[in-house]
N, C-alpha and C positions, 0 to 999 in steps of 0.2 A: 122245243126251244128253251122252256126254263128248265129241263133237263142238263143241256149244254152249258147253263149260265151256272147252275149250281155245280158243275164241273170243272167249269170256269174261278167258283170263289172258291172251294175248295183248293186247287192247284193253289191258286194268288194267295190261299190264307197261313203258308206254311211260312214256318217263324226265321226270318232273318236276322241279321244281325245290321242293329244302326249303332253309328257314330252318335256319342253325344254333343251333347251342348256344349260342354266343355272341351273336349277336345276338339272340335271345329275353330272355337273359339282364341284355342293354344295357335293349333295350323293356322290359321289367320293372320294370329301374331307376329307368327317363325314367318311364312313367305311377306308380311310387310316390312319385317327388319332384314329379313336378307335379299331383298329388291331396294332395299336405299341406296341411293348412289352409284349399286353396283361396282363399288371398290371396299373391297374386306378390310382391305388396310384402314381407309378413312374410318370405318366406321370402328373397327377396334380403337383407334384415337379417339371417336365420340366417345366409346362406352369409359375408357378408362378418364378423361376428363369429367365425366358425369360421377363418377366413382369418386374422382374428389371432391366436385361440389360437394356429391350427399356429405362426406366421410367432414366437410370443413365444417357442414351445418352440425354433423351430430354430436361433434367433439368441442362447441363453442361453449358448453358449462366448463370443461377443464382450463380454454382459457381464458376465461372472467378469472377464475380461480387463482389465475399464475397474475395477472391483472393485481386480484384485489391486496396478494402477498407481496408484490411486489410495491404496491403504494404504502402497504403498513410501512416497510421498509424505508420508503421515502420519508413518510412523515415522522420517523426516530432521526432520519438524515440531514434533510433539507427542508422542511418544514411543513406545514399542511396545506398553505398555498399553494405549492410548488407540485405536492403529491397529487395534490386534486385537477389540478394543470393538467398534471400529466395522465392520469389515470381519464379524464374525463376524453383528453384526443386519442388517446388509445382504444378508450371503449367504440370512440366514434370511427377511428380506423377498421374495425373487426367488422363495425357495424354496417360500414361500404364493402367489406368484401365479402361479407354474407349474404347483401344485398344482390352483387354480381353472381352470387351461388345461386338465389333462387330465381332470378331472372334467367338464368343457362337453364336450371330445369326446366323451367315452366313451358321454353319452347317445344316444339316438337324434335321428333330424333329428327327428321330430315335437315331441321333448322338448325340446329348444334356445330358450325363450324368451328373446329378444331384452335386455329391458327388466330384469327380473329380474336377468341376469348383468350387463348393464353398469354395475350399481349394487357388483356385487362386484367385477369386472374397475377399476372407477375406487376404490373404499378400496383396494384391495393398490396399485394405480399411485401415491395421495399415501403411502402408505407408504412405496413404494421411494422415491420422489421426496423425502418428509419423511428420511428418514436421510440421503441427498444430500445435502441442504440442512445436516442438522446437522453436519455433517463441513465443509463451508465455512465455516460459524459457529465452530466450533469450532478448525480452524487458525484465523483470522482471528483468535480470540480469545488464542489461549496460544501460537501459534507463535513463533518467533523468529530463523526460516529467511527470507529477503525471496525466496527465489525459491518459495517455496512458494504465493502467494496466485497468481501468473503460471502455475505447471504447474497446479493447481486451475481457475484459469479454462480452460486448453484443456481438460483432461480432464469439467470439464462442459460444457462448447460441444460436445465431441464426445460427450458423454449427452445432450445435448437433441434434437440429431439423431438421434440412432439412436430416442430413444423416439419420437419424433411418425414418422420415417420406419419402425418397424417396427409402428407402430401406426394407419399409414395409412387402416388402413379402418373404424377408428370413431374420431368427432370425443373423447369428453371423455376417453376414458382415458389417453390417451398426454399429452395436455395438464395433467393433474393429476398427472403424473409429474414434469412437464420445469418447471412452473411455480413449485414452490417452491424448489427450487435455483437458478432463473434471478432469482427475487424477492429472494432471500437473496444471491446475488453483485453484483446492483444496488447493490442498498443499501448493502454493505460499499464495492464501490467508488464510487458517490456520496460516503459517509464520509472515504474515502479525501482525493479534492479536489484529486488531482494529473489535468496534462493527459489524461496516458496512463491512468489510472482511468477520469475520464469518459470518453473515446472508446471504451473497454472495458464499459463500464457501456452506453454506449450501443449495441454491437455485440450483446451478448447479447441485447436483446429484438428487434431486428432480424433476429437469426440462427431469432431462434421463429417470427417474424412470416413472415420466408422460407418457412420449410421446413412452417411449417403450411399456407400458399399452395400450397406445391407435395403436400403430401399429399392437400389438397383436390381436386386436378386427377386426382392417382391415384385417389383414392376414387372421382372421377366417373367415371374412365372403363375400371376396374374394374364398377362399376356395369352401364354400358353393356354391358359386353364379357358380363357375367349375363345382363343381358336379352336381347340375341343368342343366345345358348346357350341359353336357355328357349326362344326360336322356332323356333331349329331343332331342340330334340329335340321340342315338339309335332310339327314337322313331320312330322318321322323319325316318331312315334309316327301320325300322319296318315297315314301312305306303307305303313308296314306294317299297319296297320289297313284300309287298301282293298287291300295285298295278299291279306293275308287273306282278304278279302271277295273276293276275283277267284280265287282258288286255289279255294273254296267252288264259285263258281257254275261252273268248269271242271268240276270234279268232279259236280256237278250235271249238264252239259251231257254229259260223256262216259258217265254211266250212262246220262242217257237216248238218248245214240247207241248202246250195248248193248245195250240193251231194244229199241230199231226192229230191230238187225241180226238179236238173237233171233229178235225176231216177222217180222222177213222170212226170215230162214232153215226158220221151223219151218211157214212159210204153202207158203212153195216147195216141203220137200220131201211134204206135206199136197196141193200139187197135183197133182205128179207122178205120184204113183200113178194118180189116174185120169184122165189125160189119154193116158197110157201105152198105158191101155185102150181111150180115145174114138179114138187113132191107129189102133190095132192093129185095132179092129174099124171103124173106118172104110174102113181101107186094106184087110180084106178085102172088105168089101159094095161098095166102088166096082170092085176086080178081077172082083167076079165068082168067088171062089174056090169060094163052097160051091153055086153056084148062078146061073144068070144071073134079073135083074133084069125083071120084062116092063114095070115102067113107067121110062122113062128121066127123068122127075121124080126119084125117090128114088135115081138113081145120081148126078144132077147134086150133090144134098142130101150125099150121102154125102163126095163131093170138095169141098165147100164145105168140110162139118162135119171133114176131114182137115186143109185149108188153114188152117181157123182154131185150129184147136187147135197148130199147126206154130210157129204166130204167137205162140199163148200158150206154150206149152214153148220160144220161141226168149225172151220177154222175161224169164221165170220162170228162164231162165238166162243170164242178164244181171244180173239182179237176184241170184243165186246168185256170180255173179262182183264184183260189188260190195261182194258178203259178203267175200270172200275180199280182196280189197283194202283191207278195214280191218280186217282183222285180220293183217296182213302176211303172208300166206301166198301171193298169188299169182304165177306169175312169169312175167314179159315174155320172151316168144319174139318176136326179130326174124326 
């Protein structure tokens, strides 16, 4: 019996191959995100709304920055009361819609409704974008600095870019940011009625028209670049899924190679004994040892019954040596 067990560990100790920890832990990942909701579409709208949250959180040093140039400008314009007015609801408008950014992450992927937040993600956007706008309305109206309405227009030329370009991956939020301050500088320079106005006037909605065209191409091919990455982690989940299923049926296939080697080992050493016997006393009745024979029939029978038994005791250890071959224990003598 402890013949058969050390047989037994031998076969079971031969080196497979596992999965780690890590990669179970990937698989895990991949089948919890592509079992949400069970609609690819929604959850491509999850991921590319989450893409703006992170992208609005990580870009909000640039607009403090556009912020604090844009108050120095006020305070040459309209004076320091008025800049710090302004700069201070401005910072607190950013400040609610960063808010709304990290409350969207925080939830889980399943909780991420799409439709729900971009109704909040677009009121904080005409927010930020209505205080924008009031601050161009407002030098415009009380300034009395002539370079101020020219730094105003770059400094919102380069806010309507950064909102549509950081807000790439959903169409109205970024556009309800950038469109009332672009509507509000039209119009003052339409007002206006000089060459350089109009050409100005007319640059800015050109400049939206641009850069929304190009956020359109990124959104799409963001998109794209999603749906790819859903096919191959099905896949990947595909792949280790029939590995699975092949490590199983291994395992299946080697126990039942331990069970034959078992039942061939325990049949063999089950026959040995008495063929031991059928030799021993064959080979003495065919010598003649205790006795001679008077019919030479039953001497011929006797060396038949030696021959054939010789036959089985030679395959019964062949099949004993087959044992030993899988379970590694035999050794090659050249």
């Amino acid at each position: 019996m402890n013949k058969f067990a050390k047989v037994d560990k031998n076969v079971l100790a031969r080196p497979q191959n596992r999965r780690s920890t890590d990669v179970d832990r990937a698989l895990k990942d991949v089948r919890k995100r592509l079992s949400h909701g069970g609609n690819p579409s929604l959850n491509f709208e999850r991921e590319l709304v989450t893409i703006y949250a992170q992208t609005q959180q990580s870009t909000l040093p640039l607009s403090i920055i556009l912020v604090l140039c844009a108050t120095v400008c006020l305070l040459y314009s309209v004076g320091v009361a008025a800049a710090v007015v302004w700069a201070s609801v401005q910072l607190a408008a950013y400040a609610l819609l960063i808010r709304c950014c990290r409350k969207f992450i925080e939830l889980d992927f399943a909780d991420r409704h799409p439709g729900a937040w971009l109704w909040r993600f677009g009121f904080h956007n005409l927010l930020v974008g209505g205080v924008w706008a009031a601050a161009i309305g407002y030098c415009w109206a009380f300034s009395q600095q002539d370079f101020s309405l020219p730094v105003l227009f770059g400094l919102t030329l380069v806010y309507i870019v950064t909102c549509v370009q950081v807000g790439y991956t959903i169409r109205t939020a970024p556009l309800l940011s950038a469109i009332p301050p672009s509507t509000v500088l039209c119009a003052q320079l339409s007002m206006d009625g000089s060459p350089v106005s109009l050409i100005l006037a007319i640059i800015v909605p050109g400049a939206l028209i641009f850069v929304t065209a190009i956020a359109a191409k990124l959104r799409d091919s963001i998109k794209r670049d999603l749906k790819l990455e859903a096919e191959k982690d099905s896949m990947i989940a595909d792949l280790e899924t029939a590995r699975s299923m092949s490590e199983a049926a291994r395992s299946q296939a080697e126990e039942a190679n331990l069970a034959k080697s078992r039942f061939l080992a325990a049949m063999s050493h089950e026959l040995r004994t008495p063929l031991n016997a059928i030799l021993g006393f064959s080979e003495v009745m065919s010598n003649e040892l205790l006795g001679p024979m008077e019919n030479e029939h039953y001497k011929d029978y006797s060396k038949d019954i030696h021959s054939s038994g010789s036959h089985l005791l030679s395959l019964i250890n062949e099949i004993l040596d087959l044992s030993r071959v899988e379970a590694g224990k035999y050794e090659l003598r050249e």
